[in-house]
C-alpha positions in Angstrom: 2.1 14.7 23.6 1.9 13.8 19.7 1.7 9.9 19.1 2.7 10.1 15.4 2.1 6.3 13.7 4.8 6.4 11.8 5.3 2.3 10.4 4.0 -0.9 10.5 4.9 -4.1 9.9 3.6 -6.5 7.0 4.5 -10.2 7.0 5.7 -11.2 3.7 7.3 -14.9 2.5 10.3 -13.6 0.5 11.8 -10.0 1.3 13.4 -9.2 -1.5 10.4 -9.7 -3.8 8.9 -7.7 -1.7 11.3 -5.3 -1.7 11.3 -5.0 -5.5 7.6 -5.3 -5.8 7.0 -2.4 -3.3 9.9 -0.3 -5.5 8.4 -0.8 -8.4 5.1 0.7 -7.0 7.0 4.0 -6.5 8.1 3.3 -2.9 10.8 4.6 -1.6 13.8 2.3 0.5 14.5 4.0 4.0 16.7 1.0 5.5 17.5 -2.2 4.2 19.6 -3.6 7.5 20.7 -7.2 7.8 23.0 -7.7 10.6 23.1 -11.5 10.9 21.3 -14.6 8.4 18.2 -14.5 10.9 17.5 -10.9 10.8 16.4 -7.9 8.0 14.6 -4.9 8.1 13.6 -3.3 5.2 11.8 0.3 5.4 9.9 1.3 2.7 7.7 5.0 2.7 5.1 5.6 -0.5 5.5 9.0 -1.8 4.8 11.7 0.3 3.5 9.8 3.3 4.6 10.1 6.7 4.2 6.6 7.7 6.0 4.0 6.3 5.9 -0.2 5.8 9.0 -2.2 6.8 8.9 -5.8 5.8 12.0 -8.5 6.5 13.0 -11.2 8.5 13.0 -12.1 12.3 10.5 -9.2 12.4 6.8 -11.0 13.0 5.6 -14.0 13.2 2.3 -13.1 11.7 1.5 -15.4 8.2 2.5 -13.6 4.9 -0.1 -11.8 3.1 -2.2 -11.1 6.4 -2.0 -7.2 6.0 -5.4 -6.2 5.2 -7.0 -3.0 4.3 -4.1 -1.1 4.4 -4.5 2.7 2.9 -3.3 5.0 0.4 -5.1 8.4 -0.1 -4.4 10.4 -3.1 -5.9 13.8 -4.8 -6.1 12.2 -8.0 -7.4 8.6 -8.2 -7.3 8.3 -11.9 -3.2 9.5 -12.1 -2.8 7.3 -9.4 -4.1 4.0 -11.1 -2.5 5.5 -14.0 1.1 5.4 -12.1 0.4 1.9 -10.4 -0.7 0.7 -14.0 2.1 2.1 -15.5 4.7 0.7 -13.0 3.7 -2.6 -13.6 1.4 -2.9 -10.4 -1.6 -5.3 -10.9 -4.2 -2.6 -9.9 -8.2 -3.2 -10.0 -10.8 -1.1 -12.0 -12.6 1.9 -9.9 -15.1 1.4 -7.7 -16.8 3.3 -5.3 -19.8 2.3 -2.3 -23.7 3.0 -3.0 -26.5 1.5 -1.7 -26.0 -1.9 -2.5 -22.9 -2.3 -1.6 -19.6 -2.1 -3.9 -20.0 -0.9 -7.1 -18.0 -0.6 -10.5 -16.7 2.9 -11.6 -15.6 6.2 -9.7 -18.1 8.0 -7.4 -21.1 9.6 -9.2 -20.3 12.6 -7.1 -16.7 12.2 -6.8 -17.0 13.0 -3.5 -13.6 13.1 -0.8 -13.2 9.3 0.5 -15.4 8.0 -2.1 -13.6 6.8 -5.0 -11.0 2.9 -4.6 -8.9 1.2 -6.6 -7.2 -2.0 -4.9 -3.3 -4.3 -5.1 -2.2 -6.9 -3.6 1.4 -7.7 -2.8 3.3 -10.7 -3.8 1.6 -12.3 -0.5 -1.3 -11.2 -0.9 -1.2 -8.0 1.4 -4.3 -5.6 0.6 -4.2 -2.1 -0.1 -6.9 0.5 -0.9 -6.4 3.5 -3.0 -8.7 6.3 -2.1 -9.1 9.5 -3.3 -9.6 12.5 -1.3 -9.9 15.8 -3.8 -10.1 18.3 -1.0 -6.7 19.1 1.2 
Protein backbone atom coordinates (compact mmCIF):
# COMPACT_ATOMS: atom_id res chain seq x y z
CA UNK A 1 0.00 0.00 0.00
CA UNK A 2 1.75 3.40 -1.18
CA UNK A 3 0.92 6.46 1.15
CA UNK A 4 1.99 9.15 -1.36
CA UNK A 5 2.11 12.83 0.63
CA UNK A 6 0.91 14.58 -1.85
CA UNK A 7 -0.23 18.45 -0.08
CA UNK A 8 -0.19 20.37 2.79
CA UNK A 9 -1.65 23.08 4.13
CA UNK A 10 0.06 26.48 5.01
CA UNK A 11 -1.89 29.14 6.93
CA UNK A 12 -1.54 32.43 5.30
CA UNK A 13 -3.39 36.03 6.26
CA UNK A 14 -4.47 37.07 2.73
CA UNK A 15 -4.92 34.39 -0.12
CA UNK A 16 -4.57 36.08 -2.91
CA UNK A 17 -1.25 37.58 -2.06
CA UNK A 18 -0.42 34.47 -1.48
CA UNK A 19 -1.56 33.24 -4.45
CA UNK A 20 0.38 35.78 -6.48
CA UNK A 21 3.44 35.65 -4.40
CA UNK A 22 3.62 31.75 -4.72
CA UNK A 23 3.07 32.38 -8.87
CA UNK A 24 5.57 34.52 -9.10
CA UNK A 25 8.00 31.97 -7.53
CA UNK A 26 7.27 29.70 -10.50
CA UNK A 27 4.40 27.78 -8.91
CA UNK A 28 1.99 26.37 -10.67
CA UNK A 29 -2.20 26.95 -9.71
CA UNK A 30 -3.93 23.38 -9.52
CA UNK A 31 -7.36 24.74 -8.09
CA UNK A 32 -8.45 27.94 -7.09
CA UNK A 33 -12.21 26.85 -5.65
CA UNK A 34 -14.42 29.29 -3.77
CA UNK A 35 -17.84 27.94 -3.35
CA UNK A 36 -19.29 30.35 -0.65
CA UNK A 37 -17.59 33.95 1.15
CA UNK A 38 -16.30 31.63 4.03
CA UNK A 39 -14.51 29.09 1.94
CA UNK A 40 -11.25 28.89 -0.69
CA UNK A 41 -8.85 26.47 -1.71
CA UNK A 42 -6.12 27.31 -3.64
CA UNK A 43 -3.64 24.43 -4.94
CA UNK A 44 -0.49 25.40 -5.84
CA UNK A 45 2.53 22.57 -7.08
CA UNK A 46 6.42 24.05 -7.54
CA UNK A 47 7.80 22.69 -10.62
CA UNK A 48 8.26 19.24 -11.07
CA UNK A 49 7.22 18.22 -7.56
CA UNK A 50 4.71 15.71 -6.71
CA UNK A 51 3.44 17.31 -3.67
CA UNK A 52 1.89 20.37 -3.65
CA UNK A 53 0.87 23.51 -1.07
CA UNK A 54 -2.82 24.67 -0.99
CA UNK A 55 -3.40 27.80 0.99
CA UNK A 56 -7.14 29.66 1.35
CA UNK A 57 -9.82 30.19 3.65
CA UNK A 58 -11.95 28.13 6.06
CA UNK A 59 -9.05 25.64 5.63
CA UNK A 60 -6.87 25.80 9.17
CA UNK A 61 -6.98 27.53 11.97
CA UNK A 62 -3.30 27.43 12.49
CA UNK A 63 -1.67 31.34 12.65
CA UNK A 64 -0.35 32.65 9.26
CA UNK A 65 3.32 32.33 8.67
CA UNK A 66 3.53 29.08 10.99
CA UNK A 67 4.85 26.82 8.09
CA UNK A 68 8.29 26.16 8.96
CA UNK A 69 11.13 24.37 7.31
CA UNK A 70 9.29 23.54 4.48
CA UNK A 71 11.60 21.94 1.45
CA UNK A 72 12.62 22.35 -2.03
CA UNK A 73 15.43 20.14 -3.54
CA UNK A 74 16.88 21.05 -6.70
CA UNK A 75 20.10 19.72 -8.94
CA UNK A 76 21.27 23.14 -9.37
CA UNK A 77 21.25 25.49 -6.33
CA UNK A 78 22.90 28.35 -8.05
CA UNK A 79 20.04 28.34 -11.24
CA UNK A 80 17.68 27.93 -8.68
CA UNK A 81 18.49 31.14 -6.62
CA UNK A 82 19.16 32.54 -9.89
CA UNK A 83 15.27 31.80 -10.98
CA UNK A 84 13.88 32.77 -7.36
CA UNK A 85 16.13 36.04 -7.71
CA UNK A 86 15.08 36.66 -11.03
CA UNK A 87 11.27 36.26 -10.32
CA UNK A 88 11.32 38.74 -7.78
CA UNK A 89 11.52 36.29 -4.78
CA UNK A 90 13.42 37.69 -1.74
CA UNK A 91 15.86 34.78 -1.56
CA UNK A 92 18.97 34.61 1.04
CA UNK A 93 22.75 34.17 0.10
CA UNK A 94 24.16 30.37 0.14
CA UNK A 95 24.99 28.68 3.00
CA UNK A 96 25.76 25.36 3.86
CA UNK A 97 26.41 23.39 7.74
CA UNK A 98 30.17 22.82 9.09
CA UNK A 99 31.28 22.40 12.34
CA UNK A 100 30.23 25.38 13.85
CA UNK A 101 27.07 25.52 12.87
CA UNK A 102 25.60 27.58 9.80
CA UNK A 103 27.87 29.03 7.57
CA UNK A 104 28.02 31.55 4.56
CA UNK A 105 28.65 30.15 0.97
CA UNK A 106 27.87 26.83 -0.90
CA UNK A 107 29.35 23.48 0.42
CA UNK A 108 33.20 23.28 0.22
CA UNK A 109 32.44 19.85 -1.20
CA UNK A 110 29.32 20.45 -2.81
CA UNK A 111 28.17 17.49 -1.51
CA UNK A 112 24.16 16.07 -2.16
CA UNK A 113 21.92 17.82 0.74
CA UNK A 114 24.60 20.16 1.57
CA UNK A 115 24.17 23.35 -0.06
CA UNK A 116 20.59 26.09 1.27
CA UNK A 117 19.31 29.08 0.16
CA UNK A 118 16.05 30.25 2.21
CA UNK A 119 12.28 32.60 1.45
CA UNK A 120 9.81 33.42 3.30
CA UNK A 121 6.27 33.97 2.20
CA UNK A 122 4.27 37.09 2.61
CA UNK A 123 3.48 35.55 6.28
CA UNK A 124 6.35 34.65 6.95
CA UNK A 125 6.14 30.77 5.92
CA UNK A 126 9.86 29.23 5.74
CA UNK A 127 11.29 27.35 2.94
CA UNK A 128 14.67 25.79 2.34
CA UNK A 129 16.29 25.30 -0.95
CA UNK A 130 18.61 22.40 -1.06
CA UNK A 131 20.53 21.06 -3.60
CA UNK A 132 20.96 17.48 -4.30
CA UNK A 133 23.45 17.03 -7.54
CA UNK A 134 23.04 13.29 -7.74
CA UNK A 135 19.50 11.73 -9.07
Amino acid sequence: MDFKFEAVVLPVSDVDTSKAFYERAGFNVDVDHQPNENFRVVQLTPPGSACSVIIGKGLTTATPGSGQGLHLVVTDIEAARGELAGRGVDVSDFFHFGPGGQEDGLDPDRQDYGSFVAFNDPDGNSWLVQERRSS
